[in-house]
C-alpha positions in Angstrom: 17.4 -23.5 -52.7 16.2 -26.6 -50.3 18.8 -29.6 -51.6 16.2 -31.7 -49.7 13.2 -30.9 -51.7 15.6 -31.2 -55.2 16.5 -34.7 -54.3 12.8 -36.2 -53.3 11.9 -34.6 -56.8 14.9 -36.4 -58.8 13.5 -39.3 -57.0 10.2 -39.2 -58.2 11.0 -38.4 -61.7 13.5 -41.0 -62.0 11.3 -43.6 -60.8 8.4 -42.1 -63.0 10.8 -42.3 -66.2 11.2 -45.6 -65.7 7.9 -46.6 -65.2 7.1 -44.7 -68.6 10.0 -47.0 -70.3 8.6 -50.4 -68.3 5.2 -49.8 -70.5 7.2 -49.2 -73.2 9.0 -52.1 -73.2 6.1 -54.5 -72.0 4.3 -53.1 -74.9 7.2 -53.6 -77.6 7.8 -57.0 -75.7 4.5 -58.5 -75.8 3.8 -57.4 -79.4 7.0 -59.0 -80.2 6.1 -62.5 -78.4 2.7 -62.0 -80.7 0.9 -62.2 -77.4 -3.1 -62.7 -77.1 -4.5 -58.8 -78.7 -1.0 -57.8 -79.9 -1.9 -57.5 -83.2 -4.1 -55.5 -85.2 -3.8 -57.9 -87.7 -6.8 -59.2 -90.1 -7.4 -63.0 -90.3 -5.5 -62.9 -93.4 -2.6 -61.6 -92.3 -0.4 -62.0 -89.6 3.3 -60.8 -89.0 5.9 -62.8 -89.3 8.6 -63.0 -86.9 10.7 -61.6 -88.5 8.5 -58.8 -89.2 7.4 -58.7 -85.5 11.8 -58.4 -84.7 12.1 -55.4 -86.6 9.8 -54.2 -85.2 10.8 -54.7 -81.8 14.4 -53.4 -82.5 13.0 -50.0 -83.2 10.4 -50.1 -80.1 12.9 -52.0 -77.8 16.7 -50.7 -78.5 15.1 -47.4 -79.5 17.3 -44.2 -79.1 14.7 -42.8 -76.9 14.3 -45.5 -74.2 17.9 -45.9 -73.7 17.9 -41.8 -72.9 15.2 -42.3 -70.4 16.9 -45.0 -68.6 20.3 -43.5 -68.5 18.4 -39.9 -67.4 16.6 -42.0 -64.5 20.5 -43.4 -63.4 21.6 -39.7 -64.0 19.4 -38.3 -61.9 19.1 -40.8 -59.0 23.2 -41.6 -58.4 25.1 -38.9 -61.0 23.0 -35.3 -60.1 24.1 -34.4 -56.8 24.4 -36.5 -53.6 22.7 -39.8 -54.7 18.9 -40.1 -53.7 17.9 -42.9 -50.8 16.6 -45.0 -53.1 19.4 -44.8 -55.9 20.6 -48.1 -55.9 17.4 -49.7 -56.1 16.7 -46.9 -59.1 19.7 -48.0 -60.9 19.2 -51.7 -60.6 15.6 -51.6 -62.1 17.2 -49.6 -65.3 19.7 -52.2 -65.2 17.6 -54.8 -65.2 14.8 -53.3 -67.9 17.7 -52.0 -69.9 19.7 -55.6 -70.4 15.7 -56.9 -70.7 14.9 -54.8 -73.3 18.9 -55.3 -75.2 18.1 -59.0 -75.4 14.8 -59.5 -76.9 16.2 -56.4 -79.8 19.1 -58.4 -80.0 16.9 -61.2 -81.2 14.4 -59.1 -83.0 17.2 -58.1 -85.1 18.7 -61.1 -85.7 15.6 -62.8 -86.7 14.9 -59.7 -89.5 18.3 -59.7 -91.0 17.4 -62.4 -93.5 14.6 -60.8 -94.8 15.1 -57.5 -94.1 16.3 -55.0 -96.5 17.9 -51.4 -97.2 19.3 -49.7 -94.3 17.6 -51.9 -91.5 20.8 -53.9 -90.4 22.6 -50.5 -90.1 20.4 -48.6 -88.5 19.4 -51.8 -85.8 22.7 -52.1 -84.9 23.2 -48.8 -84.2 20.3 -48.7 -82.1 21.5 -51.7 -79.8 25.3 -50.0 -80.0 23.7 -47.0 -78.6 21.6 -49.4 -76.4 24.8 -51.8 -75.2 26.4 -48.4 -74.6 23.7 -46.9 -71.8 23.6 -50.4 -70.2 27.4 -50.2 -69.6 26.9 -47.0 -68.3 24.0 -48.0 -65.8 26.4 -50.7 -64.4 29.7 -48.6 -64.2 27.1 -46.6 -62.3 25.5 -49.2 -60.1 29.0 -50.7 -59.1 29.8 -47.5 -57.9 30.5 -48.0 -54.3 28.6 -44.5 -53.0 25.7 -46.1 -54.2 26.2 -49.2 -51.8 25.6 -46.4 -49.2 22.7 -44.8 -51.1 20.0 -47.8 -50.3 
């Protein structure tokens, strides 16, 4: 098998997943801002933001963007020899990952007083699982073979 060919491919589709999760969390972040044609909202009714922070805790500290992020750091710095660009890899799902934590943080704070059932459960275990993939991109990008990577 041609090690060289592997790693431009682990490359690619680490910086392809995170370009997936950066339209994912653009999306979940400027429908949470309520951002000119975020809404499909009639002229009678527009979500509050409360409504709009629950919302964004289940688009923004969702189970499956925190998988894609930690994948991408996986495969650029943990899969092998670390790819040229790994450090720059695991910085941008640093920095999209502690992005994304943030605004759920506040999404879910702002729903808490109106929200019901299992939402304050099930929101905080999304940004525990969240919190917990961030730590491991930084453990990851302090790693000093990485500092060698690019």
């Amino acid at each position: 098998m041609d090690t060289t060919e592997l790693r431009r491919v682990r490359e690619y589709v680490a910086w392809l997943l995170l370009v997936a999760v950066l339209v994912l969390v653009v999306a979940a972040t400027w429908q949470f801002l309520d951002l000119p044609g975020s809404s499909d909202a009639s002229l009678f009714s527009t979500p509050s933001f409360a409504e709009r922070g629950e919302i964004a805790v289940g688009s923004l500290a969702a189970i499956d963007v925190t998988l894609l992020l930690v994948a991408a750091v996986l495969l650029a710095a943990l899969a092998g020899r670390p790819v040229p660009t790994a450090r720059r890899v695991v910085l941008t799902a640093v920095v999209i990952q502690a992005v994304a934590l943030v605004l759920a943080v506040i999404g879910w704070a702002a729903a808490l007083p109106s929200s019901g059932g299992w939402f304050p459960l099930t929101g905080a275990v999304n940004l525990v699982v969240a919190a917990a993939g961030l730590i491991l991109s930084v453990t990851v990008l302090r790693e000093p073979a990485l500092r060698k990577a690019g």
